[in-house]
C-alpha positions as CSV (number, residue, x, y, z in Angstrom):
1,X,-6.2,80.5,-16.6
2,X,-3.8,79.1,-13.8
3,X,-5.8,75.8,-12.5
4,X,-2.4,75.0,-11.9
5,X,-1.3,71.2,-11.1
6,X,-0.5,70.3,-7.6
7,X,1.6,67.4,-6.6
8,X,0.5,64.2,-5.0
9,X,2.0,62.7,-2.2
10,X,3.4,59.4,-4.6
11,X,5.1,62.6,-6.5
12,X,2.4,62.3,-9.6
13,X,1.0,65.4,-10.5
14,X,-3.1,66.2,-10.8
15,X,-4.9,69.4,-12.5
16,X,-6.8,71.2,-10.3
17,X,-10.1,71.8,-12.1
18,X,-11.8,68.3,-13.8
19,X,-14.2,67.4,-15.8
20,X,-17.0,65.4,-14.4
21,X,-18.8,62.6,-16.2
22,X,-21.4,61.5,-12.8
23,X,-24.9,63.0,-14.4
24,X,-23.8,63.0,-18.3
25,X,-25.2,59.5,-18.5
26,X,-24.4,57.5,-21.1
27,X,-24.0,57.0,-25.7
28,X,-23.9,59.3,-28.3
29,X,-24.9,61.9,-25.8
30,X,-21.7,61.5,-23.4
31,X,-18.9,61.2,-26.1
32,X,-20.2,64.8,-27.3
33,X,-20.2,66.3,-23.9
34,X,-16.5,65.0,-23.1
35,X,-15.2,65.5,-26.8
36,X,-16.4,69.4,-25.8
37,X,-15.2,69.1,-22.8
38,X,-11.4,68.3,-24.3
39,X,-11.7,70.7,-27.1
40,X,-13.0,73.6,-24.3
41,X,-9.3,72.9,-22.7
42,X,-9.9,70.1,-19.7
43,X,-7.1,67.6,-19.7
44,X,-8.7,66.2,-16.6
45,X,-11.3,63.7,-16.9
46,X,-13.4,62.0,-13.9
47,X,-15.6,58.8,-14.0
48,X,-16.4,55.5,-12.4
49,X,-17.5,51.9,-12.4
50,X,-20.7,53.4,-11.3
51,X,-21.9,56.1,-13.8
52,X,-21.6,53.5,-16.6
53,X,-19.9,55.7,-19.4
54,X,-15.9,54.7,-19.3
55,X,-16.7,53.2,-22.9
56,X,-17.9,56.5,-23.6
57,X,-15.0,58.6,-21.8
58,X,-12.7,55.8,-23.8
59,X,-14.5,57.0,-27.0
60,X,-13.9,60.8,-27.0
61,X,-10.4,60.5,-25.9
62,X,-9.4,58.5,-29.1
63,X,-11.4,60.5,-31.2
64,X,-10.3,63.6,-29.8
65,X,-6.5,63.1,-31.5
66,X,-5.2,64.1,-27.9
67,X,-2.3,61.8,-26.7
68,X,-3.2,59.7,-23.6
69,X,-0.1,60.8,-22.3
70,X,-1.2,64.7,-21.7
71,X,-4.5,63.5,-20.0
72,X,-5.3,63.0,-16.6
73,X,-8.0,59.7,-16.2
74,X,-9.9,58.9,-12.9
75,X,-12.1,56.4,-12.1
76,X,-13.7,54.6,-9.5
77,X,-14.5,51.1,-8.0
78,X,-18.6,51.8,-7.1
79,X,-19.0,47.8,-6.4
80,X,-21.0,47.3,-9.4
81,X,-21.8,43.4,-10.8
82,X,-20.0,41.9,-8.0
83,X,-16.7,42.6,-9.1
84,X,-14.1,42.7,-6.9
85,X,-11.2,45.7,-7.0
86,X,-8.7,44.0,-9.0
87,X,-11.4,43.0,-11.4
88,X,-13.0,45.9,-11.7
89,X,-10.1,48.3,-12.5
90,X,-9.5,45.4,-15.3
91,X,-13.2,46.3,-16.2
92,X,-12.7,49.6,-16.3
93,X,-9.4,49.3,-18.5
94,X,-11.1,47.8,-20.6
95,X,-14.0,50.0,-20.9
96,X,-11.9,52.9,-21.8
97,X,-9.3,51.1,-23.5
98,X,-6.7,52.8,-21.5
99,X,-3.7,50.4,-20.6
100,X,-4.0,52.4,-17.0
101,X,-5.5,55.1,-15.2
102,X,-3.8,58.1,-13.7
103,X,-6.0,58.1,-10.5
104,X,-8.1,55.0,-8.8
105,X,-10.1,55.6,-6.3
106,X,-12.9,53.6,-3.3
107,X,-16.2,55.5,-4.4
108,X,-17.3,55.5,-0.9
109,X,-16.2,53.3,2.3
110,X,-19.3,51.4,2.4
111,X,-18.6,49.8,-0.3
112,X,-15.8,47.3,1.6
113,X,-17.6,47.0,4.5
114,X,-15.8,46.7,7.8
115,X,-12.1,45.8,5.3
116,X,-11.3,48.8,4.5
117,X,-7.4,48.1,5.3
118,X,-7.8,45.0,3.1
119,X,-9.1,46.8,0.3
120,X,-7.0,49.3,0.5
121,X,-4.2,46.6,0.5
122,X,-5.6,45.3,-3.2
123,X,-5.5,48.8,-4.2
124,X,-1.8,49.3,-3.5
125,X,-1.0,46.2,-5.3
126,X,-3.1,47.4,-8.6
127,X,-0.7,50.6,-8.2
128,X,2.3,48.4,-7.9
129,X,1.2,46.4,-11.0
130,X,0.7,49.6,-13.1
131,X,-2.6,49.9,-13.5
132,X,-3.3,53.0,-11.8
133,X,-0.7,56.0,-10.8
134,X,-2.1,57.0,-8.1
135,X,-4.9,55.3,-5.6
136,X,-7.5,57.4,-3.2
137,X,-10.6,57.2,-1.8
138,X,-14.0,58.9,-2.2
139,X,-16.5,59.9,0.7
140,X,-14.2,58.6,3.4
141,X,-14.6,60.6,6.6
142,X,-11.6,60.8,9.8
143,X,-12.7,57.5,11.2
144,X,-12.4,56.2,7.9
145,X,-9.0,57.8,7.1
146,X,-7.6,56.8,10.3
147,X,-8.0,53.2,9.3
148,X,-5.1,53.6,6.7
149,X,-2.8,56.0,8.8
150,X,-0.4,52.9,8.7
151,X,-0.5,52.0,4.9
152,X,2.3,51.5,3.0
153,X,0.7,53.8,0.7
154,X,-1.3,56.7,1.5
155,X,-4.3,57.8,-0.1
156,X,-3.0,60.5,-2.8
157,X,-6.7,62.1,-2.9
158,X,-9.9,62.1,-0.9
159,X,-13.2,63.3,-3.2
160,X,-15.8,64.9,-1.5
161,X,-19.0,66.9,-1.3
162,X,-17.8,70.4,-1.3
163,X,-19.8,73.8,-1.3
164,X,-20.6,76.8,1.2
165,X,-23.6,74.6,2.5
166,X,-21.4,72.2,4.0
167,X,-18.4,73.9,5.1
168,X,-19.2,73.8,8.4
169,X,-19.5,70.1,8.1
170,X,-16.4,69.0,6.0
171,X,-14.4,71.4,7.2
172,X,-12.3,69.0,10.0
173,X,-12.2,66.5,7.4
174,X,-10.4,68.9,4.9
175,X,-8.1,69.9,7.5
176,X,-7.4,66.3,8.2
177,X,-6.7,65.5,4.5
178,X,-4.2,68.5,4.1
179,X,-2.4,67.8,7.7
180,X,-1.9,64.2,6.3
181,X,-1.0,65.2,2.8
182,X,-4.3,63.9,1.2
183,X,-5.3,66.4,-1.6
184,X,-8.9,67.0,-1.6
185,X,-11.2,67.1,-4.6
186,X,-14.4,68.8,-4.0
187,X,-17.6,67.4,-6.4
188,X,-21.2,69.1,-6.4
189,X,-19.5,72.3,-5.5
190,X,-22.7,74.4,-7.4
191,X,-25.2,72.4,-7.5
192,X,-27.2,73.8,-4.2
193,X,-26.0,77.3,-3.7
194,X,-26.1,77.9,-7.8
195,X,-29.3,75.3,-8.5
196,X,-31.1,73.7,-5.7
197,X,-31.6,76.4,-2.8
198,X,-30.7,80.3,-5.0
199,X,-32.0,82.9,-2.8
200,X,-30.5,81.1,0.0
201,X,-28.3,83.0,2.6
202,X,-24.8,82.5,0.6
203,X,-26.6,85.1,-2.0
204,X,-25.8,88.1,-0.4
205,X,-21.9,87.5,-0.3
206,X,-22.0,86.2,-3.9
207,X,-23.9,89.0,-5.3
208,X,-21.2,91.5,-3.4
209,X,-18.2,89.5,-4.7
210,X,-20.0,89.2,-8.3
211,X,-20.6,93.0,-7.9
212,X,-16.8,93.6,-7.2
213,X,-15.0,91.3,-9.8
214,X,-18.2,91.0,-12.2
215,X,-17.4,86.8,-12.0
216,X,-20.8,84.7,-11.7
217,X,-21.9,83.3,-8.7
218,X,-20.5,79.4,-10.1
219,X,-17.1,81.4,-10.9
220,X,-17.1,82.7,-7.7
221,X,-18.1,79.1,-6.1
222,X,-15.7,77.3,-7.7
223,X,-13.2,80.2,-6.7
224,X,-13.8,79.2,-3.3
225,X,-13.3,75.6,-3.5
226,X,-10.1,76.3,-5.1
227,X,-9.3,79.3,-1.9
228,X,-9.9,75.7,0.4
229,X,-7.1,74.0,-1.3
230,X,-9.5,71.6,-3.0
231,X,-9.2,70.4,-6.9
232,X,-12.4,70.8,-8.6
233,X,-14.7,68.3,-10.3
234,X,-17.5,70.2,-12.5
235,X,-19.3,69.8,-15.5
236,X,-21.9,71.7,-17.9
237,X,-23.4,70.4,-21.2
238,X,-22.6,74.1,-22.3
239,X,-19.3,75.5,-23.5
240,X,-19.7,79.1,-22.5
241,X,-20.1,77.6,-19.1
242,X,-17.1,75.5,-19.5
243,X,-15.3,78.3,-20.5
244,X,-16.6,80.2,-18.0
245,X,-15.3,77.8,-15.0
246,X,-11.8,77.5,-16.8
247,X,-11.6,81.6,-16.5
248,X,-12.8,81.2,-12.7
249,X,-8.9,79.7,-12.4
250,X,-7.9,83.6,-12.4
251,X,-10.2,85.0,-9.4
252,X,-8.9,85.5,-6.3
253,X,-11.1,85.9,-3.2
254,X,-10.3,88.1,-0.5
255,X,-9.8,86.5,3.1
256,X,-12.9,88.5,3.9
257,X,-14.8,87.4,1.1
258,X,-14.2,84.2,1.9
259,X,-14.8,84.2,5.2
260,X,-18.4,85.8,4.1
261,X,-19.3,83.0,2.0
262,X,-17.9,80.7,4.5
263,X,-20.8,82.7,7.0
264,X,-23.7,82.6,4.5
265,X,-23.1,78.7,4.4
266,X,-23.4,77.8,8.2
267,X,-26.7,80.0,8.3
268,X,-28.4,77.2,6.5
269,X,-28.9,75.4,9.5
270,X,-31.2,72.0,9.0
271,X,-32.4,73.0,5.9
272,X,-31.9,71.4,2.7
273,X,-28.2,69.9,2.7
274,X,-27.5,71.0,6.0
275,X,-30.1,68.9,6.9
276,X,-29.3,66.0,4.4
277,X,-25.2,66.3,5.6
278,X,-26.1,65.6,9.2
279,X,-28.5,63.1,9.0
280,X,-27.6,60.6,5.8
281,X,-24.1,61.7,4.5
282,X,-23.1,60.4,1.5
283,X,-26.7,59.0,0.6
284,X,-28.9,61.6,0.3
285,X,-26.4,64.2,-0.5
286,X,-25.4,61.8,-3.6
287,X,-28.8,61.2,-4.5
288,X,-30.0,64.5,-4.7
289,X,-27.6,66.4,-6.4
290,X,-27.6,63.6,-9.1
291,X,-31.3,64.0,-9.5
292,X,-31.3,67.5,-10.0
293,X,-28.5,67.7,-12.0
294,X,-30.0,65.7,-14.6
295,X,-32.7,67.1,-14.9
296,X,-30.9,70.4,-15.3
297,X,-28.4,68.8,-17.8
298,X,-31.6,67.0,-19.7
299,X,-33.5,70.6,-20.1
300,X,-30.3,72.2,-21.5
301,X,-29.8,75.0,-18.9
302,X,-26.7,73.3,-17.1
């Protein structure tokens, strides 16, 4: 199952497929679906100030037996209780009982406002301190990015919406990150081709691809992401899912297929995210994946 690790550019290493904590919520609930998470195989573990379960992420990795050492932690300052960055990561660490956190990142720019250099300038000092590895950011478009082209540091990661729906969309920003050594980490990748919009026009490419290599369309999806250069961020309350997307690490897309999917995705036009990514990015897109991911995640089909 080669979800191989790639390197930062501080020269810290991340794994390319992650487990993600946004819609599991929160008690008894969450430690189960991270402890199954570790025990499926996922070394990788993503949170933040925001989804309010680090206590619970802090939970299943002492229970677990696993050394802190062989895991890979990330969270995020969302700007929750007016914390300021340096407070917050000592929140966090405190949450999860971790002495630091292999990746810290800005959940999304709006969240410091119009400093975005002087944030980023408290997030290289909690890096210098120890506290985190490695520092990134989270939503941050070019205009964004360009702010910091002068750090000291640069930003080791950028997470973003990522799926066939809004390719078209993130695609310069991708490019960007990789011409400026910023790893990308896609989130959401299935949650509208494979559960919002099915029957939609990246169908027809999956079905052919699923018909060729007998993967399922979310292999397939998160397939894709990875053919983009993009580290992965997924999650299911069910194992043979999990296992599922830790066996996708082994399917390799054809340029063609690729380039189908890529296709299918821009013949969305306005609808659904297409629509969403154009007009309130980062908002809406957010919003509504969260939504129906729960509800998916609270019926027991995801």
């Amino acid at each position: 199952m080669p979800w191989e690790t790639v390197e930062l550019n501080d020269g810290n290493h991340i794994k390319t497929i992650g487990y993600g904590t946004w819609t599991i919520g929160k008690g008894d609930q969450a430690v189960d679906q991270i402890a199954q998470a570790l025990e499926t195989g996922y070394d990788h573990i993503d949170t933040a100030q925001s989804y309010l379960n680090q206590e619970e992420v802090g939970q299943a990795v002492r229970e677990s037996g696993l050394k802190r050492s062989d895991l890979f932690i990330t969270t995020k300052f969302s700007g929750r209780d007016g914390l300021s960055i340096p407070e917050a990561i000592k929140q966090s660490l405190d949450k999860t009982g971790f002495e630091y956190v292999d990746l810290y990142l800005i959940h999304h720019p709006r969240l410091v406002g119009d400093d975005v250099v002087g944030a980023w300038q408290q997030m290289e000092e909690l890096k210098a301190k120890g506290y985190a590895r490695s520092i990134g950011v989270s939503n941050f478009g070019i205009d964004d990015l360009e702010k910091l082209k002068d750090a000291k540091t640069k930003p080791a990661v950028n997470q973003i919406l990522l799926h066939p729906y809004v390719w078209k969309q993130q695609k310069p920003l991708v490019e960007y990150c990789q011409a400026n050594g910023i790893v990308v980490e896609a989130y959401s990748s299935l949650i509208s081709p494979v559960t919002r919009m099915p029957g939609g026009p990246v169908d027809k490419p999956l079905a052919k691809i699923s018909e060729r290599t007998g993967a399922t369309y979310d292999q397939i999806l998160l397939a894709w992401a990875k053919a983009k250069g993009a580290v992965v961020v997924t999650n299911s309350s069910k194992k043979a899912r999990l296992l599922g997307y830790l066996d996708a690490g082994d399917l390799l897309l054809t340029d063609e297929e690729i380039a189908a999917v890529d296709e299918g995705g821009s013949q969305q036009g306005v609808e659904g995210y297409g629509l969403f990514a154009r007009v309130l990015p980062g908002v809406a897109l957010f919003s509504v994946a969260f939504v129906v991911s729960r509800v998916l995640i609270s019926a027991g089909v995801w």
